[in-house]
C-alpha positions as CSV (number, residue, x, y, z in Angstrom):
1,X,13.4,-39.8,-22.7
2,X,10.4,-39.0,-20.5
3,X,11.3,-38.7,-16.9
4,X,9.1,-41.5,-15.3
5,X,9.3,-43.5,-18.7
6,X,10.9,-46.5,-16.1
7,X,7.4,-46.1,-13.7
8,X,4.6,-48.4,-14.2
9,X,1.4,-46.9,-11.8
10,X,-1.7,-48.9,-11.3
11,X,-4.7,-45.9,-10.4
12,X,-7.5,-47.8,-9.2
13,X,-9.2,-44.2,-7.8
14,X,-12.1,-41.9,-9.1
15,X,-12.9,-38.4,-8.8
16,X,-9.7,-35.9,-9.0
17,X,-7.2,-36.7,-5.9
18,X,-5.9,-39.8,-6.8
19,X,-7.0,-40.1,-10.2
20,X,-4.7,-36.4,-10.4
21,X,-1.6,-37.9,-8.7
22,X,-1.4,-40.4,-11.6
23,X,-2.5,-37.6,-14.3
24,X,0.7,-35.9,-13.6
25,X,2.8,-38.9,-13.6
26,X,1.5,-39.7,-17.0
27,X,2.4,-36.4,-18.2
28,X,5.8,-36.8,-17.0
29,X,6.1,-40.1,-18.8
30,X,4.7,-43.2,-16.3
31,X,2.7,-45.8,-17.6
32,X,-0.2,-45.3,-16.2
33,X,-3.0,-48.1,-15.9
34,X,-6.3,-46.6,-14.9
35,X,-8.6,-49.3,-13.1
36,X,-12.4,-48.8,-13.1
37,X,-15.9,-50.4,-12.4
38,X,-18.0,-50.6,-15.4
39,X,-20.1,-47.6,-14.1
40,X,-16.5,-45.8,-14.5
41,X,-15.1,-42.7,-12.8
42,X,-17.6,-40.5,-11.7
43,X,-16.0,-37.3,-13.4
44,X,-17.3,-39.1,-16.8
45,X,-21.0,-37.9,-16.4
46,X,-19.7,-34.5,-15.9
47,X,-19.9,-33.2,-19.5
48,X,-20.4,-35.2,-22.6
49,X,-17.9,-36.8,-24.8
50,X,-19.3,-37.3,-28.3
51,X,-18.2,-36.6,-31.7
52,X,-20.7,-33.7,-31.3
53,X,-19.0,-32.2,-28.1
54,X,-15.5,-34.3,-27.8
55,X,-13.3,-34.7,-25.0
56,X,-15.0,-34.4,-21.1
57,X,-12.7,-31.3,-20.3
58,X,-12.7,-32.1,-16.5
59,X,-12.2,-36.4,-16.8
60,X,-9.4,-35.5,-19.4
61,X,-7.4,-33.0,-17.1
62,X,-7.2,-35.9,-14.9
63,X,-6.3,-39.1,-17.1
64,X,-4.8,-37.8,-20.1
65,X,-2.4,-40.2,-21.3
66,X,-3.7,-43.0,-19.0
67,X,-4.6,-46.8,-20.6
68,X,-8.0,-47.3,-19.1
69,X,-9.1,-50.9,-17.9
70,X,-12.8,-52.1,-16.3
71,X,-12.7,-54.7,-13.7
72,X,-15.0,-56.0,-11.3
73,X,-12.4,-56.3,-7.9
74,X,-15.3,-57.8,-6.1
75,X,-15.2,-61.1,-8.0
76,X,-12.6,-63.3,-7.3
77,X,-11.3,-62.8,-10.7
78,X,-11.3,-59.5,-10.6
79,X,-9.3,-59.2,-7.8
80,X,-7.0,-61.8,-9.1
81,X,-6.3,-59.9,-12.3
82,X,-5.9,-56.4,-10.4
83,X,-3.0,-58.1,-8.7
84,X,-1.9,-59.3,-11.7
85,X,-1.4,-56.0,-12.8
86,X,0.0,-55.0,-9.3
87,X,2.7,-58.0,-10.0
88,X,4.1,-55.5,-13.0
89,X,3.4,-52.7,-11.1
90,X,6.0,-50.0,-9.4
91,X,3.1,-47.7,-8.1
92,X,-0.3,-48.2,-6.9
93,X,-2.7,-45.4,-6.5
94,X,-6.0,-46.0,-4.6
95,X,-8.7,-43.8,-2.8
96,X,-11.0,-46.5,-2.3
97,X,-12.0,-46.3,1.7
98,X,-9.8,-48.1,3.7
99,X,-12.7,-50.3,5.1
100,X,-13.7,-51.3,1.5
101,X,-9.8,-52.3,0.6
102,X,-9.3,-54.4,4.2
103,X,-12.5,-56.3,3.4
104,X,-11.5,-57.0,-0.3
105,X,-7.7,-57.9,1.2
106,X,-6.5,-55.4,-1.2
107,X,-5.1,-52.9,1.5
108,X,-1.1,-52.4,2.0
109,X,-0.9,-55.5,5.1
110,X,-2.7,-57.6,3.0
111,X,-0.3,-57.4,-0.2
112,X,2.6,-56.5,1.4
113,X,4.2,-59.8,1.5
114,X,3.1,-60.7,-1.6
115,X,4.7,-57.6,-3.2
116,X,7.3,-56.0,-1.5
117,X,8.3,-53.7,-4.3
118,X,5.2,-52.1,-4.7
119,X,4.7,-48.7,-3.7
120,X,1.2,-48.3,-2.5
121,X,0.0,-44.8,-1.6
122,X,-3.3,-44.6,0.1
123,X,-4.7,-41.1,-0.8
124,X,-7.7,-40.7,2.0
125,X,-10.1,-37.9,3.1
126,X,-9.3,-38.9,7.4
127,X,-6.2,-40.9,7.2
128,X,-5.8,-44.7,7.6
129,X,-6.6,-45.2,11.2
130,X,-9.4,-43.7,13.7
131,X,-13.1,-43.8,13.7
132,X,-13.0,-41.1,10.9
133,X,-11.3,-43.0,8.7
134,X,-13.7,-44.9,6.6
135,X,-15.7,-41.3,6.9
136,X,-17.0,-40.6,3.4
137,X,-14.9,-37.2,2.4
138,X,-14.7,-35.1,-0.5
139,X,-12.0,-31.9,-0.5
140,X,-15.1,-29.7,-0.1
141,X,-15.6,-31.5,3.6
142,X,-12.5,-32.8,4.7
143,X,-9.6,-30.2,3.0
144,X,-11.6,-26.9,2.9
145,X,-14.3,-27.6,6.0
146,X,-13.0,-29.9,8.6
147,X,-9.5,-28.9,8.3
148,X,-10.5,-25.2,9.5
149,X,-9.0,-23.5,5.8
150,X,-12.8,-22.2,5.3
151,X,-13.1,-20.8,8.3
152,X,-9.6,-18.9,7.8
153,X,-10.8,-18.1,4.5
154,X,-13.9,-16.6,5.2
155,X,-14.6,-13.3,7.6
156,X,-17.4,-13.9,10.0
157,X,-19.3,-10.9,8.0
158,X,-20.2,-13.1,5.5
159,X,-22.3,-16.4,4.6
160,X,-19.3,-19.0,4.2
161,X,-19.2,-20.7,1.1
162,X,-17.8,-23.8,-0.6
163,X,-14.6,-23.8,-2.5
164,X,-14.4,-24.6,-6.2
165,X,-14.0,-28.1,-7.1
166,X,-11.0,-30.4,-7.5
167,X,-8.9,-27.1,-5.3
168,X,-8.2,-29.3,-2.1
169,X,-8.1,-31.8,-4.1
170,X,-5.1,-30.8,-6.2
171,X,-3.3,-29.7,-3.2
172,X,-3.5,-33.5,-2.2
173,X,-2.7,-35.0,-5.7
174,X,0.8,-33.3,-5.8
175,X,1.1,-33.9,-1.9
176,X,0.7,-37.8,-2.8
177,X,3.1,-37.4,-5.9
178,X,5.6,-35.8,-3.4
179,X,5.5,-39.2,-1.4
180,X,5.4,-41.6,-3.9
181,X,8.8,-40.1,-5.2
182,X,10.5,-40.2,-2.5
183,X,9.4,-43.8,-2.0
184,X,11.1,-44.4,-5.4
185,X,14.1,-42.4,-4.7
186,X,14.0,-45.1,-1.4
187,X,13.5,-48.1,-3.4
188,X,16.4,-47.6,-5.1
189,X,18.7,-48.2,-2.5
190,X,16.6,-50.7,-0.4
191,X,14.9,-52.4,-3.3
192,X,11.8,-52.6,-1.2
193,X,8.4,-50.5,-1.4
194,X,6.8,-48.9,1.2
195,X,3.1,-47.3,1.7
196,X,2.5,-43.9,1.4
197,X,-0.7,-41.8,2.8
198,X,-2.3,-38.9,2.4
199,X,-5.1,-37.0,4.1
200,X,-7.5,-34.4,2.9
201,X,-7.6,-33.2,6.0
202,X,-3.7,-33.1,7.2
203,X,-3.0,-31.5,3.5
204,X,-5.4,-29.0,4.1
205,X,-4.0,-28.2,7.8
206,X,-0.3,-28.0,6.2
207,X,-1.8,-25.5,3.5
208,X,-3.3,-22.9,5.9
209,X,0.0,-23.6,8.5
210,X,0.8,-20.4,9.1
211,X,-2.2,-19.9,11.0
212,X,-2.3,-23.3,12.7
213,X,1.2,-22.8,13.3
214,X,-0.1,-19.7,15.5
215,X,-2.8,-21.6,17.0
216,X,-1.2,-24.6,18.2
217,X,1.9,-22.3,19.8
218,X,-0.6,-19.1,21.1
219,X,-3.5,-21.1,21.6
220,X,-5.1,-18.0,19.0
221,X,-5.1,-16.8,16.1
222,X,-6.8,-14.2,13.7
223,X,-7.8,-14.8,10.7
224,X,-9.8,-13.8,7.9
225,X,-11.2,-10.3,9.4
226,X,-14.2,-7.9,7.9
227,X,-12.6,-5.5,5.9
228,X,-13.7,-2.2,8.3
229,X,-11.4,-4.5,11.4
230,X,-8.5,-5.0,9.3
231,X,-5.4,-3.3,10.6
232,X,-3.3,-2.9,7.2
233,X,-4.8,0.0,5.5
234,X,-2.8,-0.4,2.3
235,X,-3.3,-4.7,1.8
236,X,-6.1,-5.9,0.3
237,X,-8.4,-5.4,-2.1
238,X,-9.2,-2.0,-4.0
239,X,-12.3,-1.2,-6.6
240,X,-10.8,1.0,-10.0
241,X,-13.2,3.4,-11.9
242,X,-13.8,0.9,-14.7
243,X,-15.2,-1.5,-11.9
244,X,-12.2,-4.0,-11.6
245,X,-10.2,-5.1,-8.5
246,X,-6.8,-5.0,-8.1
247,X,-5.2,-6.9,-4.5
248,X,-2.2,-5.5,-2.8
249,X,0.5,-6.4,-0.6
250,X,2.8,-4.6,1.2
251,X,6.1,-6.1,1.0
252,X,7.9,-3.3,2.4
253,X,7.8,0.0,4.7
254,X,8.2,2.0,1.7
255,X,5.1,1.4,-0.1
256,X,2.6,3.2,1.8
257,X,3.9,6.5,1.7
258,X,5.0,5.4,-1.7
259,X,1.4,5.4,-2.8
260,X,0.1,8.3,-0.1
261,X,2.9,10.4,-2.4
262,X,1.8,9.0,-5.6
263,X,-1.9,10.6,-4.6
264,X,-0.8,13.9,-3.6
265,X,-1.5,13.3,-0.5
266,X,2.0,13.3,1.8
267,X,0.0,15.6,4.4
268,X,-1.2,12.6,5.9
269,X,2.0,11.5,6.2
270,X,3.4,14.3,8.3
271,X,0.1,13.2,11.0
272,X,1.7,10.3,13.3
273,X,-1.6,9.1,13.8
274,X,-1.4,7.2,10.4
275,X,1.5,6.1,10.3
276,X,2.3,2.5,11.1
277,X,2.0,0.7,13.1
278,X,-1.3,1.8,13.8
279,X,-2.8,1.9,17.1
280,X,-6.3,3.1,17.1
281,X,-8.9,0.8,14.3
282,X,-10.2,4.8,13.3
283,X,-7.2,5.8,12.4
284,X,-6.6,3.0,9.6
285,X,-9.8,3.2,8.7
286,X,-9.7,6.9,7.9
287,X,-6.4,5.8,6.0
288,X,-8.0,3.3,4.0
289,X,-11.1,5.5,3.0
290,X,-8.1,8.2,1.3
291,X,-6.8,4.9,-0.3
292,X,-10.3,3.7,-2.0
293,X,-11.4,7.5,-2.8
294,X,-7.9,7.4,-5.0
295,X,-8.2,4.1,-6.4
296,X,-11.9,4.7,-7.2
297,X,-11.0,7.7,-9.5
298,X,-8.2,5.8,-11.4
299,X,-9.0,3.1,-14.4
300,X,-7.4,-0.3,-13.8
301,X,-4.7,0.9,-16.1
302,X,-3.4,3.7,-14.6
303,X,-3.9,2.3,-11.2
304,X,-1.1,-0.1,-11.9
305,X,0.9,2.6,-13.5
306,X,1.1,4.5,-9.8
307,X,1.7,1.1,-8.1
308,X,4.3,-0.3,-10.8
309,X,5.9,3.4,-10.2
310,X,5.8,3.0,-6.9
311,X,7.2,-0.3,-6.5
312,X,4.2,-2.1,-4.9
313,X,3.4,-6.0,-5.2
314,X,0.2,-5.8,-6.6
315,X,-1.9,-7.5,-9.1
316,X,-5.6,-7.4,-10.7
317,X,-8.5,-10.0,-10.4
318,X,-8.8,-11.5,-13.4
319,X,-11.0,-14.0,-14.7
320,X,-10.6,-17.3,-15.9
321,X,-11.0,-15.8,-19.5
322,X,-8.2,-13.0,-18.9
323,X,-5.9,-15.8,-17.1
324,X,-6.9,-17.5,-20.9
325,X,-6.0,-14.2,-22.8
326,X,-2.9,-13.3,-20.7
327,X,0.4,-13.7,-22.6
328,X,2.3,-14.3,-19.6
329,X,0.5,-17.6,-19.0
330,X,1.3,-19.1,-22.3
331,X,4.4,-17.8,-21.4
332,X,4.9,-19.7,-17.7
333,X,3.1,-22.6,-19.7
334,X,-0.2,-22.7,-17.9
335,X,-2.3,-24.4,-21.0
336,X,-1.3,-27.6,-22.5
337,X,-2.7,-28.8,-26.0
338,X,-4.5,-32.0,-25.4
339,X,-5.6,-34.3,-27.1
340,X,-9.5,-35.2,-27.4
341,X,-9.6,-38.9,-28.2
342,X,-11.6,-38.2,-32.0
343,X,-8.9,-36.7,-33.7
344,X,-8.6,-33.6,-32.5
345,X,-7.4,-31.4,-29.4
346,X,-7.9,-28.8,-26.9
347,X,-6.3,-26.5,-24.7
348,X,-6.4,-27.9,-21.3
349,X,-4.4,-26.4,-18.0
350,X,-0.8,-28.0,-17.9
351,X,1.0,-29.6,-14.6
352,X,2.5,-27.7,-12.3
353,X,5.9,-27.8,-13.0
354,X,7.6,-27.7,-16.4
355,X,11.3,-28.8,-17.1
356,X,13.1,-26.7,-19.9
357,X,13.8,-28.5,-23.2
358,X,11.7,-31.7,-22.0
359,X,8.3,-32.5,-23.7
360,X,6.2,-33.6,-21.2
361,X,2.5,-33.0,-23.0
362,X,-0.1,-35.4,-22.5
363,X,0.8,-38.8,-24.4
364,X,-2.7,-39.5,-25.8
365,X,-6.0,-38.8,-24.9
366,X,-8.1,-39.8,-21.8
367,X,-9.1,-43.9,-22.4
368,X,-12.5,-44.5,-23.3
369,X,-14.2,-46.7,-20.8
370,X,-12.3,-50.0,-20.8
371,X,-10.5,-49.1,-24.0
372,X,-7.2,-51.2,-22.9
373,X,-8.5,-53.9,-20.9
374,X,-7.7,-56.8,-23.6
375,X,-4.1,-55.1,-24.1
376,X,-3.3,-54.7,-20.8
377,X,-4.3,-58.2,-19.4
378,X,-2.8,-59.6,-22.2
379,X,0.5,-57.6,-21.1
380,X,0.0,-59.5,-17.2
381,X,0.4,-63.0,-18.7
382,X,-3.7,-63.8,-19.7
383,X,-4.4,-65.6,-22.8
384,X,-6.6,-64.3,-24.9
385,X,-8.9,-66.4,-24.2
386,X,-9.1,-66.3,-20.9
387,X,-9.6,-62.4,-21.5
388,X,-12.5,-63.4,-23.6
389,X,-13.9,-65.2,-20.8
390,X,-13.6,-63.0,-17.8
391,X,-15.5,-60.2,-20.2
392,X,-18.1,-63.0,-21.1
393,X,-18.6,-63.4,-16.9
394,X,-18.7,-60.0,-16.8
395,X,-15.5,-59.7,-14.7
396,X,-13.7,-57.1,-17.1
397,X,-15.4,-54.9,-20.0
């Protein structure tokens, strides 16, 4: 049986945070209700889904295995039947701004009362309270900018740049699925939701914490640094003779005059001006120049001989393309066959955590557009006909 078989999750969310929460709740099993406006998630006009070019890679990652439902919450009626659905519900998932949800009377206080089993998580880009919090925020702005992981990324040498989309994002999806369960593992003793938030922001400040943890106790900290001011000659970043780059990190004392061996070079280690610790910024820098001449003259391949002989953690920059061709990622179960909604499938990346000898694979395709509305509000207790009519008023699609 599929581990959140027991779950029923309401997503009323667009773009990857929340929508991603409840995409790796379906996998593992939830019934997962996805509620949209009839102009629909946003990540739908991202790449086409025809029968000419099937299955929107990026919406799919996200609501695989999801029922999909269109409803207009700013009617009357469509607010009605969204807590219809919330009446069946053990999870609600919602990134809609908190100022948009208080003046709809669809935030936590004011359906609290109304249904105290629910488990309402607010995934936000500020947090709930502040005059930030209603702050339009994507994981771009609020994870990788305001949070300060950028500027730990990025060495003041070089133009700063955005990170790739959906990465904060993610982050946040799996911290939100981290609350939500321990909200259910609550419920089950007190038989009473609660509400859960996350922030963009306060996910991205716990992701880059070992730095803030040295800012907010030294009142400093360095971070990323230009390559020439760096004070590790052996970590980092080394260029091979067949134009690749390989990243290393020293996990012990050993492995620098491991390597310094490995090139024929142990007459720098019998100098005590390079070995660490280092003292004087020349000194490593005269190290690392010995290091890059040797890795310079070696192929990818037999780089990673000398470091795999050495014992050194170390491993090449691959592409997307080689993560694709790598055995060891089928292996660890990176890619997931999924399916397309025409009939046939695709490899897509898998969640992040796999349980031995239990499927969880994506139930079904992402839903077309409103593709379950009629099932699902039949499921809540509406007649047919009164499905029929809140289409005709253009309440649901």
């Amino acid at each position: 049986m599929p581990l959140l078989s027991d779950l029923k999750v309401v997503e009323w969310s667009t773009w990857v945070a929340g929508p991603g929460c409840a995409g790796v709740m379906a996998d593992w099993g939830a019934n997962v209700i996805k509620v949209e406006s009839a102009a629909g998630d946003a990540t739908r006009a991202f790449f086409p889904d025809t029968a000419e070019s099937p299955g929107n890679p990026v919406f799919t990652m996200e609501n695989r295995g999801k029922r999909g439902v269109v409803l207009d919450t700013a009617k009357p009626e469509g607010r009605a039947a969204l807590v219809a659905l919330l009446k069946q519900a053990d999870v609600f998932i919602t990134n809609v701004r908190p100022g948009s949800l208080a003046r709809a009377k669809l935030d936590f206080d004011s359906l609290k009362d109304e249904l105290p089993h629910l488990i309402y998580a607010n995934v936000t880009g500020y947090g709930l309270t502040g005059e930030m919090a209603d702050t339009a925020a994507f994981d771009i702005t609020a994870f990788w900018t305001r949070s300060g992981v950028a500027h730990a990324f990025i060495p003041p040498d070089q133009e700063p740049f955005p990170s790739r989309p959906g990465f904060g994002d993610h982050f946040t999806a799996l911290a939100t699925l981290c609350g939500i369960l321990a909200a259910v593992h609550e419920r089950t003793s007190t038989g009473r939701g609660r509400q859960v938030e996350t922030a963009l922001m306060r996910v991205g400040a716990y992701a880059v914490g070992w730095d803030l943890s040295l800012q907010l106790r030294y009142g400093d900290v360095t971070t990323a640094q230009p390559k020439k001011d760096r004070m590790v000659a052996l970590s980092g970043f080394f260029h091979t003779a067949d134009d690749r780059w390989l990243c290393i990190v020293v996990k012990s004392p050993n492995d620098y005059p491991n390597v310094m061996r490995a090139f024929g070079r142990g007459d720098i280690l019998a100098d005590p001006r390079f070995i660490p610790p280092y003292t004087d910024i020349e000194d490593v820098r005269h190290v690392r120049a010995i290091l890059e001449a040797g890795f310079e003259a070696l192929t990818l391949e037999e780089a990673g001989d000398l470091l795999d002989t050495a014992d050194v953690a170390w491993a090449p920059m691959d592409t997307l393309q080689d993560l694709e061709m790598n055995p060891q990622a089928h292996e660890a179960g990176c890619f997931v066959d999924t399916p397309d909604g025409w009939g046939g499938s695709f490899f897509g990346p898998a969640s992040p955590v796999r349980f031995p000898g239990l499927d969880t694979s994506p139930r079904g395709p992402a839903p077309k557009l409103g593709q379950h509305t009629r099932e699902v509000l039949a499921e809540a207790g509406y007649a047919a006909d009164e499905v029929e009519a809140l289409i005709a008023a253009g309440v649901a699609l």
